[in-house]
TIPA-209764 format. One record per residue (C-alpha): residue number from 1; x negated, y negated, z; residue in one letter. Coordinates in nm, 3 decimals, padded with zeros to 5 digits, m for minus. Each point is the difference from the previous one (the first is absolute). Last residue first. Layout:
# residues N
<rec><num>NUM</num><c1>X</c1><c2>Y</c2><c3>Z</c3><residuo>a</residuo></rec>
...
//
This chain:
# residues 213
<rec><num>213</num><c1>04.028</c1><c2>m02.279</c2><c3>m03.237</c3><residuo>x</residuo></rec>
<rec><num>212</num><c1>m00.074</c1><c2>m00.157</c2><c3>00.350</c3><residuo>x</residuo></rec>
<rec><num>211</num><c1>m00.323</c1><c2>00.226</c2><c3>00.053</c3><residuo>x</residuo></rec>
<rec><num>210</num><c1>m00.169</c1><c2>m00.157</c2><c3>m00.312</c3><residuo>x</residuo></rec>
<rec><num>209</num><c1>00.044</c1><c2>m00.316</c2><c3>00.100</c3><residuo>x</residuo></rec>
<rec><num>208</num><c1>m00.097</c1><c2>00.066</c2><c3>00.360</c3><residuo>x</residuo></rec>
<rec><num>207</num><c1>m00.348</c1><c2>00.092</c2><c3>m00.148</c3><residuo>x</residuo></rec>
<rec><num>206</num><c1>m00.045</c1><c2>m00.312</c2><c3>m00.199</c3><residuo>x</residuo></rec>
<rec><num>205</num><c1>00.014</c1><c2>m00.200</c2><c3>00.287</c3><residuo>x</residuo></rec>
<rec><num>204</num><c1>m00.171</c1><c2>00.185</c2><c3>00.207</c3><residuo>x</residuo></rec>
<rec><num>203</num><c1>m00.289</c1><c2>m00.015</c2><c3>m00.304</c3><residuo>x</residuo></rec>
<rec><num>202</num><c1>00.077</c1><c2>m00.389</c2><c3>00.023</c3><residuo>x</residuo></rec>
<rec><num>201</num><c1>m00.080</c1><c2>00.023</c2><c3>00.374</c3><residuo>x</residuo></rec>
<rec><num>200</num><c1>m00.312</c1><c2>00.226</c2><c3>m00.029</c3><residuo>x</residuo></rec>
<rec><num>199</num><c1>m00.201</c1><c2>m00.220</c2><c3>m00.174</c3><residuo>x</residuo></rec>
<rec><num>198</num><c1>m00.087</c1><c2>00.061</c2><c3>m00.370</c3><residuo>x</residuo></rec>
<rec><num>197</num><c1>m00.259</c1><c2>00.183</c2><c3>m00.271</c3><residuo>x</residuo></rec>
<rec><num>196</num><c1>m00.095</c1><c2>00.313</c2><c3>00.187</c3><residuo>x</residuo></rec>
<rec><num>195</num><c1>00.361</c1><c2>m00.001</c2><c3>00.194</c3><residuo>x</residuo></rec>
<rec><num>194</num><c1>00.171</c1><c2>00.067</c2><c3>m00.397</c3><residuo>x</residuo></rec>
<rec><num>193</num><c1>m00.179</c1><c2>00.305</c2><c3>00.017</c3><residuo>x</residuo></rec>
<rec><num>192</num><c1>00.133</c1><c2>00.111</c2><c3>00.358</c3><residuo>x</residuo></rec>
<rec><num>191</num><c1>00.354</c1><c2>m00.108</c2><c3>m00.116</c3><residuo>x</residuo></rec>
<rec><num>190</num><c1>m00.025</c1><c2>00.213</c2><c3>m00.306</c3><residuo>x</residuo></rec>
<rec><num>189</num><c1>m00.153</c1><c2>00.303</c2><c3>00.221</c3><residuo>x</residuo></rec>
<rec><num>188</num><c1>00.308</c1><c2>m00.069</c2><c3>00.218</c3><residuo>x</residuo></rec>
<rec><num>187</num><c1>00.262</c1><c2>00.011</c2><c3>m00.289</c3><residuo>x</residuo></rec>
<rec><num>186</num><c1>m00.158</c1><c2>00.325</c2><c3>m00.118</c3><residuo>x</residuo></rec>
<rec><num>185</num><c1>00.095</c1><c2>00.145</c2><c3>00.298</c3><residuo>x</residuo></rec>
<rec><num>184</num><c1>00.365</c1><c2>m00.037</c2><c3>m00.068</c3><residuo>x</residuo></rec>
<rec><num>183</num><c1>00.201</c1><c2>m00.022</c2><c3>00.274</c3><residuo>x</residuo></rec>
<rec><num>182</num><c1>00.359</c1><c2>00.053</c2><c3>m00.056</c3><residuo>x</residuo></rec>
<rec><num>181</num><c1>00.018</c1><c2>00.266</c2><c3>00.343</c3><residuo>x</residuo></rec>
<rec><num>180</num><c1>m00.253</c1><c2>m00.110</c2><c3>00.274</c3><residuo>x</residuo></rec>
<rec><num>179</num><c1>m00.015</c1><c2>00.370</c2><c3>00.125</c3><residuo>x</residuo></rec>
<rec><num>178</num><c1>m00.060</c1><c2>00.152</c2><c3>m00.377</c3><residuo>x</residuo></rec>
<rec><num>177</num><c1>m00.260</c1><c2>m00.240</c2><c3>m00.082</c3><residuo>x</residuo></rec>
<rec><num>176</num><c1>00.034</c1><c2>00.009</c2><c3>m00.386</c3><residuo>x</residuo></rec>
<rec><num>175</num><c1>m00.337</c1><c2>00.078</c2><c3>m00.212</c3><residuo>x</residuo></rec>
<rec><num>174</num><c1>m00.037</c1><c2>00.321</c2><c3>00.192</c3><residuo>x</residuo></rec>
<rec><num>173</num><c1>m00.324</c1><c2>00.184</c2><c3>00.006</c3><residuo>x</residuo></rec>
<rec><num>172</num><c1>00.050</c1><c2>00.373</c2><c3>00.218</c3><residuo>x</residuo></rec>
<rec><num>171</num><c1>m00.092</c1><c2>00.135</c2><c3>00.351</c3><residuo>x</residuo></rec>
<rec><num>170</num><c1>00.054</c1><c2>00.308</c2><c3>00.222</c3><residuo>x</residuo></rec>
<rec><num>169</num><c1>00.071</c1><c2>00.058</c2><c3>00.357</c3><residuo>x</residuo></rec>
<rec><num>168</num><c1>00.333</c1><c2>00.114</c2><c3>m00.031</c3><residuo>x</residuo></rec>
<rec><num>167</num><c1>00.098</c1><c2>m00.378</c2><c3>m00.159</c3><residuo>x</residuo></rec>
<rec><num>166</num><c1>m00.184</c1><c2>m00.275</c2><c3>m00.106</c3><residuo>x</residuo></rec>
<rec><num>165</num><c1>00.052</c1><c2>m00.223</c2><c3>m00.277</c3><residuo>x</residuo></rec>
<rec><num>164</num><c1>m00.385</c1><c2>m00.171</c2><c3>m00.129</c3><residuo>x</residuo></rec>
<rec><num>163</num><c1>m00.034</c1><c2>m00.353</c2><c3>m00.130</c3><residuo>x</residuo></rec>
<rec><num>162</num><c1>m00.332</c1><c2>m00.108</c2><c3>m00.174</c3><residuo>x</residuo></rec>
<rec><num>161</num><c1>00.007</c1><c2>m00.408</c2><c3>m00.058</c3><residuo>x</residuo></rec>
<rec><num>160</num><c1>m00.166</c1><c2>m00.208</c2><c3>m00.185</c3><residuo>x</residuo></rec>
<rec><num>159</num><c1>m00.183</c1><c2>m00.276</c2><c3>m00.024</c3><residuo>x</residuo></rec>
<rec><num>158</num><c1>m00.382</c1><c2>00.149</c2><c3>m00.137</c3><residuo>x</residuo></rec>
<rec><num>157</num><c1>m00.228</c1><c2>m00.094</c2><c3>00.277</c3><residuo>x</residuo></rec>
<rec><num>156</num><c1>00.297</c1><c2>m00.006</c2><c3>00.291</c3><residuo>x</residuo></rec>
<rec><num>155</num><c1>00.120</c1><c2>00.337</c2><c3>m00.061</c3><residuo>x</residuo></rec>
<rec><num>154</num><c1>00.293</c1><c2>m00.001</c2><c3>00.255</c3><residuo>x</residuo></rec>
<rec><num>153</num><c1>00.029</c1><c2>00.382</c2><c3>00.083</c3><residuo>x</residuo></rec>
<rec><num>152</num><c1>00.388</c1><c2>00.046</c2><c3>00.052</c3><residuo>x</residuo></rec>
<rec><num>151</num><c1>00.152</c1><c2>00.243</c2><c3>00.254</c3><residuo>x</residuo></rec>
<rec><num>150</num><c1>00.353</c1><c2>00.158</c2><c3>00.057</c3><residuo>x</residuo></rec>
<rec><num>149</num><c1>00.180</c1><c2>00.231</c2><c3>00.197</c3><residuo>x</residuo></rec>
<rec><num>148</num><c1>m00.258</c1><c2>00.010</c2><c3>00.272</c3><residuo>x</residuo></rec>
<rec><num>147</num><c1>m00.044</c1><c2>00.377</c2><c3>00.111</c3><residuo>x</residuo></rec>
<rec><num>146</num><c1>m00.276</c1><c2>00.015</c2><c3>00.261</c3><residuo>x</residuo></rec>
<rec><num>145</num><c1>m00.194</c1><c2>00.224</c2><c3>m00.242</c3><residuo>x</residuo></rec>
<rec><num>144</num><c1>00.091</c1><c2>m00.168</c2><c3>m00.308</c3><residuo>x</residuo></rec>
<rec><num>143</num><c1>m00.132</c1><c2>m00.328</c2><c3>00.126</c3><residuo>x</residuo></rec>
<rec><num>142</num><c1>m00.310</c1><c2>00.196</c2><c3>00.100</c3><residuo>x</residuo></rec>
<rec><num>141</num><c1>m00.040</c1><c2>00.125</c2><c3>m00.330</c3><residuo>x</residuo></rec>
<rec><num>140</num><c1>00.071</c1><c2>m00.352</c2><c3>m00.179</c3><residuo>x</residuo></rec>
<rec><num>139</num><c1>m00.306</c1><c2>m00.075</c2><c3>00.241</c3><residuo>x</residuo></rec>
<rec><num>138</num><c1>m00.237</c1><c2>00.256</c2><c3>m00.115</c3><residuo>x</residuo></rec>
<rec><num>137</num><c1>00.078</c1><c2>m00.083</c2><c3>m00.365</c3><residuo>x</residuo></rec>
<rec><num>136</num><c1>00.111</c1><c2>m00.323</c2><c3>m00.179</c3><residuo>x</residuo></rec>
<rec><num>135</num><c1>m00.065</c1><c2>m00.214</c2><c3>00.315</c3><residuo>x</residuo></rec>
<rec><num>134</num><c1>m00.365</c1><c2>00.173</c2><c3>00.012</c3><residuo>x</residuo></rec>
<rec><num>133</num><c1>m00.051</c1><c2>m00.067</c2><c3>m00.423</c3><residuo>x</residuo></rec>
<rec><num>132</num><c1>00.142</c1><c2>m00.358</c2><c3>00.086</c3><residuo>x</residuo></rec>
<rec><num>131</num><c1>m00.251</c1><c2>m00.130</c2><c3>00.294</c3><residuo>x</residuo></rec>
<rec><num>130</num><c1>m00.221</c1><c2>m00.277</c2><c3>m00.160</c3><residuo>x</residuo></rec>
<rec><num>129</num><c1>00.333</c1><c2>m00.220</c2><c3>m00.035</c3><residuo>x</residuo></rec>
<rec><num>128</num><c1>00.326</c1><c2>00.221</c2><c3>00.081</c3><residuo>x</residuo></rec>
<rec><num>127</num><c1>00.272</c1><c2>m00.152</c2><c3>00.194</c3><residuo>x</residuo></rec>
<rec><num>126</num><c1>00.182</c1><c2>00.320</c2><c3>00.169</c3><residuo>x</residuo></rec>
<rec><num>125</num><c1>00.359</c1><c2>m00.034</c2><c3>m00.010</c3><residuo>x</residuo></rec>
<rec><num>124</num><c1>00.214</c1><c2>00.256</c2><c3>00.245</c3><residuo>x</residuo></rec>
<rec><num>123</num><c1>00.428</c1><c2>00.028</c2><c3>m00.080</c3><residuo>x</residuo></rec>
<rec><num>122</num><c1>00.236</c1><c2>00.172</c2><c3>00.232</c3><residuo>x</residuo></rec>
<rec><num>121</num><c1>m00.203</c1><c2>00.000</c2><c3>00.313</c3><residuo>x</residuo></rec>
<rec><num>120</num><c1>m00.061</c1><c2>00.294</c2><c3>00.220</c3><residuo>x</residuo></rec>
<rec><num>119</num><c1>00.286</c1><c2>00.121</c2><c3>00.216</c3><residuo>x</residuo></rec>
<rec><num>118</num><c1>m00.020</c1><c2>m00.022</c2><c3>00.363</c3><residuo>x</residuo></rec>
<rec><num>117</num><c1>m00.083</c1><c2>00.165</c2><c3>00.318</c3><residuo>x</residuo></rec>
<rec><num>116</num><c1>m00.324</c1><c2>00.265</c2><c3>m00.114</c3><residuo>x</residuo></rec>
<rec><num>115</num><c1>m00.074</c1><c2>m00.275</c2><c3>m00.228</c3><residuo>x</residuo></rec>
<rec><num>114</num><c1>m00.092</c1><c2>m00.253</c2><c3>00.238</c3><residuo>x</residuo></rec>
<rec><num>113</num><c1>m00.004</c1><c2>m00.359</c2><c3>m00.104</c3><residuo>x</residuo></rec>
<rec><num>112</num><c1>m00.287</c1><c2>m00.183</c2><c3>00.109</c3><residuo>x</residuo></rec>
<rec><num>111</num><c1>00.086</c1><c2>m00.286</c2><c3>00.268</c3><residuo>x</residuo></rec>
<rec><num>110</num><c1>00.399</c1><c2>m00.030</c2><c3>00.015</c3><residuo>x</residuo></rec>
<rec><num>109</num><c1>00.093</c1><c2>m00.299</c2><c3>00.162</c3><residuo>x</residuo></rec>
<rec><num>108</num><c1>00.308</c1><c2>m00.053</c2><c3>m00.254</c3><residuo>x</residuo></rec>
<rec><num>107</num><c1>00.200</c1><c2>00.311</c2><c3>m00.032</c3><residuo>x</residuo></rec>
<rec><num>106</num><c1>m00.083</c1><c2>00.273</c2><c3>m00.303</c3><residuo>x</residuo></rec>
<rec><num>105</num><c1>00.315</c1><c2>00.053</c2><c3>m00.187</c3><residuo>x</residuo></rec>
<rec><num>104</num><c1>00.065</c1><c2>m00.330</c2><c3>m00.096</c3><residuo>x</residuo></rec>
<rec><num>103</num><c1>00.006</c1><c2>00.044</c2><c3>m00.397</c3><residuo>x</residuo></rec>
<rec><num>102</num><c1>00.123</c1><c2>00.365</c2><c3>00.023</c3><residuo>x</residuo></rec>
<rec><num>101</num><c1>00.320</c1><c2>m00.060</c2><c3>m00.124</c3><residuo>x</residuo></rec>
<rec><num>100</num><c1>m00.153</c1><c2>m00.156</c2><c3>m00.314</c3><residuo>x</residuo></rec>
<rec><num>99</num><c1>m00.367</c1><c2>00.013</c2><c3>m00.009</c3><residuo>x</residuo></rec>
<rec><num>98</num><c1>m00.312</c1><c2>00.015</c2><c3>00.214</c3><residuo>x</residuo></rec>
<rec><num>97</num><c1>m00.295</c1><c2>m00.148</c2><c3>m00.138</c3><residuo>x</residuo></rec>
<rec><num>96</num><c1>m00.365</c1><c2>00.040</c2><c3>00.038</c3><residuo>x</residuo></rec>
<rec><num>95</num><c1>m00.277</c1><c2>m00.270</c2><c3>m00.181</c3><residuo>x</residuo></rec>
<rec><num>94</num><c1>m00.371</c1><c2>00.038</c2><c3>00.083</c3><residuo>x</residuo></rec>
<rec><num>93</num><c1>m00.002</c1><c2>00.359</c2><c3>00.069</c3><residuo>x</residuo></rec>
<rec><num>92</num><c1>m00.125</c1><c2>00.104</c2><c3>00.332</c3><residuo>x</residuo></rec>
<rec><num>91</num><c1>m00.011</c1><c2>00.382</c2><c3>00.069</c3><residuo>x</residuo></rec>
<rec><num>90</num><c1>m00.046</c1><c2>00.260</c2><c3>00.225</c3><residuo>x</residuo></rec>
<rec><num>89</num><c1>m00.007</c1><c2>00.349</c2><c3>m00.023</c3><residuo>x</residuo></rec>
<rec><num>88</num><c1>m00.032</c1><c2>00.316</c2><c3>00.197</c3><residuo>x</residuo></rec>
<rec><num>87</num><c1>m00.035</c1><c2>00.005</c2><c3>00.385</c3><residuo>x</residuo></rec>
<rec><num>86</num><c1>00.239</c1><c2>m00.234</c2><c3>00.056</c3><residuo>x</residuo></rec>
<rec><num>85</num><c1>00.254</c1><c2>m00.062</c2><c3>m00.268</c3><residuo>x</residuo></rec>
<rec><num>84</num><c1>m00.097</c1><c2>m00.398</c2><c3>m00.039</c3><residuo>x</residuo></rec>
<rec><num>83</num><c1>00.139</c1><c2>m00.294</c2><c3>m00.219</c3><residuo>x</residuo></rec>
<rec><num>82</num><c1>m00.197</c1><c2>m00.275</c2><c3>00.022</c3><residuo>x</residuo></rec>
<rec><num>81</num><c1>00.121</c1><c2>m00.382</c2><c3>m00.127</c3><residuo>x</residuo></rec>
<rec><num>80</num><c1>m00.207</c1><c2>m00.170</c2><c3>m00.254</c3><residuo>x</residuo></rec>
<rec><num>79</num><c1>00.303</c1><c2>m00.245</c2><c3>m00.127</c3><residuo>x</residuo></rec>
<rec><num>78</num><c1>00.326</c1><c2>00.110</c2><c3>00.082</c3><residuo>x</residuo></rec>
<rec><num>77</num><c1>00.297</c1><c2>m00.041</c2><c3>m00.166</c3><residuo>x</residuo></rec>
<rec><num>76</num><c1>00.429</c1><c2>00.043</c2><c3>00.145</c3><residuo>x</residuo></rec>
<rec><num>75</num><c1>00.219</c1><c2>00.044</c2><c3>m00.251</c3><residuo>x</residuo></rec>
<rec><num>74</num><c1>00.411</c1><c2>m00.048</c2><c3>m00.050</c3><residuo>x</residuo></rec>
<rec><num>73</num><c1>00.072</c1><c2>m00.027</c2><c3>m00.403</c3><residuo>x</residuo></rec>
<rec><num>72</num><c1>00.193</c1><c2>m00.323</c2><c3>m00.082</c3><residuo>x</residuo></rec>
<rec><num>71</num><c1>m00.087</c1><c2>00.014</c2><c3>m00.397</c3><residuo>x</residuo></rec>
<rec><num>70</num><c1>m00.168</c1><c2>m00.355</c2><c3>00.083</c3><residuo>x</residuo></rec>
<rec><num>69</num><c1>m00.134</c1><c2>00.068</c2><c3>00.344</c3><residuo>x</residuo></rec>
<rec><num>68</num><c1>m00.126</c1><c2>00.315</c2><c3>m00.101</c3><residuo>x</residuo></rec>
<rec><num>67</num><c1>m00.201</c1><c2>m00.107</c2><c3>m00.336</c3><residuo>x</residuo></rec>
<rec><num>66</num><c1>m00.124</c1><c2>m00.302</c2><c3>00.186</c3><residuo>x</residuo></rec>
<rec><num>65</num><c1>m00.139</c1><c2>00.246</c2><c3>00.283</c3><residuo>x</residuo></rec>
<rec><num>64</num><c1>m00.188</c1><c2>00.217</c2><c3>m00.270</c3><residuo>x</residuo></rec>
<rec><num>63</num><c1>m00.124</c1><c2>m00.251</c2><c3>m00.203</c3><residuo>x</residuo></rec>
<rec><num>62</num><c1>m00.125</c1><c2>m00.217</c2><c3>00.315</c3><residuo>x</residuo></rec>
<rec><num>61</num><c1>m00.218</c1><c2>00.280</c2><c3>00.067</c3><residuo>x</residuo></rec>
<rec><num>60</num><c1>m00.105</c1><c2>00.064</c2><c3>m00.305</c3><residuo>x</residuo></rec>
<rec><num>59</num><c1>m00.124</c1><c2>m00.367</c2><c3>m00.029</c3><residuo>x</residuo></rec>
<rec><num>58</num><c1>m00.222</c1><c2>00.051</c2><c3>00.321</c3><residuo>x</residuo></rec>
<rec><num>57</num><c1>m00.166</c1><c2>00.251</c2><c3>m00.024</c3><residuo>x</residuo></rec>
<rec><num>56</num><c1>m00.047</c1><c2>m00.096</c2><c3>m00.419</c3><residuo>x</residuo></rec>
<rec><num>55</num><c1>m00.197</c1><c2>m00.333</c2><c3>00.241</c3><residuo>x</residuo></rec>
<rec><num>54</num><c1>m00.135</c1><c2>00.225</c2><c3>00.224</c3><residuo>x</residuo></rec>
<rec><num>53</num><c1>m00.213</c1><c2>00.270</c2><c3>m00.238</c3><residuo>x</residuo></rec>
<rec><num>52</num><c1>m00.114</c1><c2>m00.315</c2><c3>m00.234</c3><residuo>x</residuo></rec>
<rec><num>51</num><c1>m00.113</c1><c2>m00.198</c2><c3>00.271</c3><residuo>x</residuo></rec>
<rec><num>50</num><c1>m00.195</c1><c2>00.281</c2><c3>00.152</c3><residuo>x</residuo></rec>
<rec><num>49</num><c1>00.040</c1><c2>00.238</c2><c3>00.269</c3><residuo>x</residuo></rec>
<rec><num>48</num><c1>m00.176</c1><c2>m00.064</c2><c3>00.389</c3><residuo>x</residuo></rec>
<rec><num>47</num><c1>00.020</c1><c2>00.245</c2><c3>00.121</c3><residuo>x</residuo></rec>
<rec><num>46</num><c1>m00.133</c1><c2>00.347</c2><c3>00.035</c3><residuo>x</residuo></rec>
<rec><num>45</num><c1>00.194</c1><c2>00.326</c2><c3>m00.095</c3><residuo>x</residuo></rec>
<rec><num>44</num><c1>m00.067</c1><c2>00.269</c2><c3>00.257</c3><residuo>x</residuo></rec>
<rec><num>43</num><c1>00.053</c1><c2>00.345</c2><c3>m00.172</c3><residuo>x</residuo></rec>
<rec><num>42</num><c1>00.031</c1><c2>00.319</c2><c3>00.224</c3><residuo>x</residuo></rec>
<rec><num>41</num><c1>m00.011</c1><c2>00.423</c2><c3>m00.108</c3><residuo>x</residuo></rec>
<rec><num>40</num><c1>00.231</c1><c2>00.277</c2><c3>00.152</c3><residuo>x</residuo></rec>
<rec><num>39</num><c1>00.189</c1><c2>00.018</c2><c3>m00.300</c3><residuo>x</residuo></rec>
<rec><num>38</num><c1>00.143</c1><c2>m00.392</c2><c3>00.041</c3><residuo>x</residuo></rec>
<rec><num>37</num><c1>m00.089</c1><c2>m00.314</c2><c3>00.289</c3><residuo>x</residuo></rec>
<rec><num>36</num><c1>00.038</c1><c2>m00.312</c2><c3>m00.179</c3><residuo>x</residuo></rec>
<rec><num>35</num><c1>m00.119</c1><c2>m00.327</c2><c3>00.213</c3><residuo>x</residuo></rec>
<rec><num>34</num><c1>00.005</c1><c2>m00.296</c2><c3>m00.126</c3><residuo>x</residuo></rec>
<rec><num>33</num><c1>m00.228</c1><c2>m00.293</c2><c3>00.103</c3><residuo>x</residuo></rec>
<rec><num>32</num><c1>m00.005</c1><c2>m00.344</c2><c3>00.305</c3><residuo>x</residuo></rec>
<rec><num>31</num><c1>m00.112</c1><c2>00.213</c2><c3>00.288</c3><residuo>x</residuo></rec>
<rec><num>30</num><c1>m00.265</c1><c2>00.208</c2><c3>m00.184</c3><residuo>x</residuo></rec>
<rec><num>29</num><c1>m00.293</c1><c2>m00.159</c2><c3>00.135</c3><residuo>x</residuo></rec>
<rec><num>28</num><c1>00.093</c1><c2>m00.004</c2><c3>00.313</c3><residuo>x</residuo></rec>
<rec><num>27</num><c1>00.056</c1><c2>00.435</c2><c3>00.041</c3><residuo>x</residuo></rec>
<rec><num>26</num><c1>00.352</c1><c2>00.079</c2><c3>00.074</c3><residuo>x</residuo></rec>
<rec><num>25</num><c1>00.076</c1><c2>00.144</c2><c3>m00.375</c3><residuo>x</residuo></rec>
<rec><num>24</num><c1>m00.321</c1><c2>00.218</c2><c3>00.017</c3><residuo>x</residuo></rec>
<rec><num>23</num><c1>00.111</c1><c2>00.130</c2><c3>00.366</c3><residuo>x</residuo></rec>
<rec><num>22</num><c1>00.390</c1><c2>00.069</c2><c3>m00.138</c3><residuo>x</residuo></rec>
<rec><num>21</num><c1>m00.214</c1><c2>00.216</c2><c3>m00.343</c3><residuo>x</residuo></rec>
<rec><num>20</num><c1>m00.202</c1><c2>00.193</c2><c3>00.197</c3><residuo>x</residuo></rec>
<rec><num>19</num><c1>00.267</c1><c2>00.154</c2><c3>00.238</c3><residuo>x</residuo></rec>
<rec><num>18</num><c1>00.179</c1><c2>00.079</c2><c3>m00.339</c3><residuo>x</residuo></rec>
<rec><num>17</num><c1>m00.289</c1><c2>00.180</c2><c3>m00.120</c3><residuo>x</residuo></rec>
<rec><num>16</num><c1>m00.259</c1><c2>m00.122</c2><c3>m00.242</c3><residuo>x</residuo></rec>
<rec><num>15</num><c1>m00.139</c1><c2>00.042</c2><c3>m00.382</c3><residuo>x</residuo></rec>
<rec><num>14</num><c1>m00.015</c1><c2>m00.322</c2><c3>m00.143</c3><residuo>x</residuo></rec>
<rec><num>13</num><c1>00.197</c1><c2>m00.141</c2><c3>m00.330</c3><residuo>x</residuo></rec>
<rec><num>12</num><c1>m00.168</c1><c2>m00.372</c2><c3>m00.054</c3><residuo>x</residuo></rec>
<rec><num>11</num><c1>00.094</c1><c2>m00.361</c2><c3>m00.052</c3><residuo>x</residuo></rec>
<rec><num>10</num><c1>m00.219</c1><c2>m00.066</c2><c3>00.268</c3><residuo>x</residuo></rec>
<rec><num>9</num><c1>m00.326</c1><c2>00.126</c2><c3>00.190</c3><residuo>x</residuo></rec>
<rec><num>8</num><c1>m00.010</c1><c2>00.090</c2><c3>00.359</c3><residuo>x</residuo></rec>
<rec><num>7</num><c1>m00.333</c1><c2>m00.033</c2><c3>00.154</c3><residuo>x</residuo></rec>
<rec><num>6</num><c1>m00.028</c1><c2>m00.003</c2><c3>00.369</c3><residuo>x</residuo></rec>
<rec><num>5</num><c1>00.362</c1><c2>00.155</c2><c3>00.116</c3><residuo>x</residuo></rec>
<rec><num>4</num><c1>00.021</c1><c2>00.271</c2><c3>m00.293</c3><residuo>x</residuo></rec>
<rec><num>3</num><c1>m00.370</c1><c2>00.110</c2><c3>00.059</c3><residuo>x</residuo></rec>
<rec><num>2</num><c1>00.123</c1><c2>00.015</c2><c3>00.381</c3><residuo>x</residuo></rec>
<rec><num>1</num><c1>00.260</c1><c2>00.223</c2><c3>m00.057</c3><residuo>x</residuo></rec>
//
């Protein structure tokens, strides 16, 4: 354990156990990264991200709420929250929702969100920069694994976006998100191209036109 205390490197799949994994998580230096525990192996992902990473963050994340507010679907998002079944995986995507009935089903003062007690979220996005083959693989396993019923890989280098349905603990590409029904992913990766060449306010703007039709 004391190789994984001293020198810890990021962005990388490590052998440990779960025991392991809480002390690497509690350590200092990792008190501001992510934490994925998955297959008996840990990867602590280091802040801070760049521009590019927080600023399509950021727009997806007022996609997704503007799309609900407008078409008056209930959900509750959370940025980087953990979602733990002890012993054999952890996770913290950078966008979770819950969805329709399920919107408020994990009360406020929760810490991480155990999923031994509730039900995982109904939607994951991972923002991918430097870290889209891993998003693409190990982690659309884990997603599987703790049964999400959908996840999108935001390919921030190329503006688009990889959606996944998941159900029985496998995965397949979707260009419609199946629990935001009349979302087209393809009008995301438009708004994310149209972000490269405008602010975010007239790319809201165009977004809530599109949702109104």
């Amino acid at each position: 354990m004391s190789d994984l205390q001293t020198a810890l490197p990021a962005n990388t799949w490590l052998k440990a156990t779960w025991e392991n994994y809480l002390n690497a998580i509690a350590q200092p230096t990792c008190e501001n990264a992510k934490g994925y525990y998955y297959d008996g192996q840990l990867r602590i992902e280091m802040s801070p991200v760049s521009s590019d990473h927080a600023s399509d963050h950021t727009l997806i994340a007022v996609a997704v709420n503007l799309f609900g507010i407008l078409r008056q679907i209930p959900l509750q998002g959370r940025d980087n929250c953990s979602y733990r079944r002890t012993g054999l995986q952890e996770c913290q995507p950078d966008l979770s929702y819950y969805i329709g009935d399920r919107a408020s089903i994990i009360p406020y003062g929760t810490s991480i969100v155990d999923l031994n007690r509730y039900p995982p979220p109904d939607l994951v996005i991972e923002v991918a920069n430097t870290s889209l083959a891993d998003d693409w693989d190990r982690k659309r396993k884990l997603y599987q694994e703790i049964n999400v019923t959908e996840y999108w890989v935001l390919d921030v280098q190329n503006a688009r976006i990889l959606g996944f349905a998941i159900a029985g603990g496998k995965s397949k590409r979707i260009k419609n998100s199946r629990v935001l029904p009349g979302l087209a992913l393809s009008v995301l990766e438009e708004a994310l191209r149209r972000s490269r060449s405008t602010d975010q306010s007239r790319v809201g703007a165009w977004l809530m036109a599109q949702f109104q039709q």
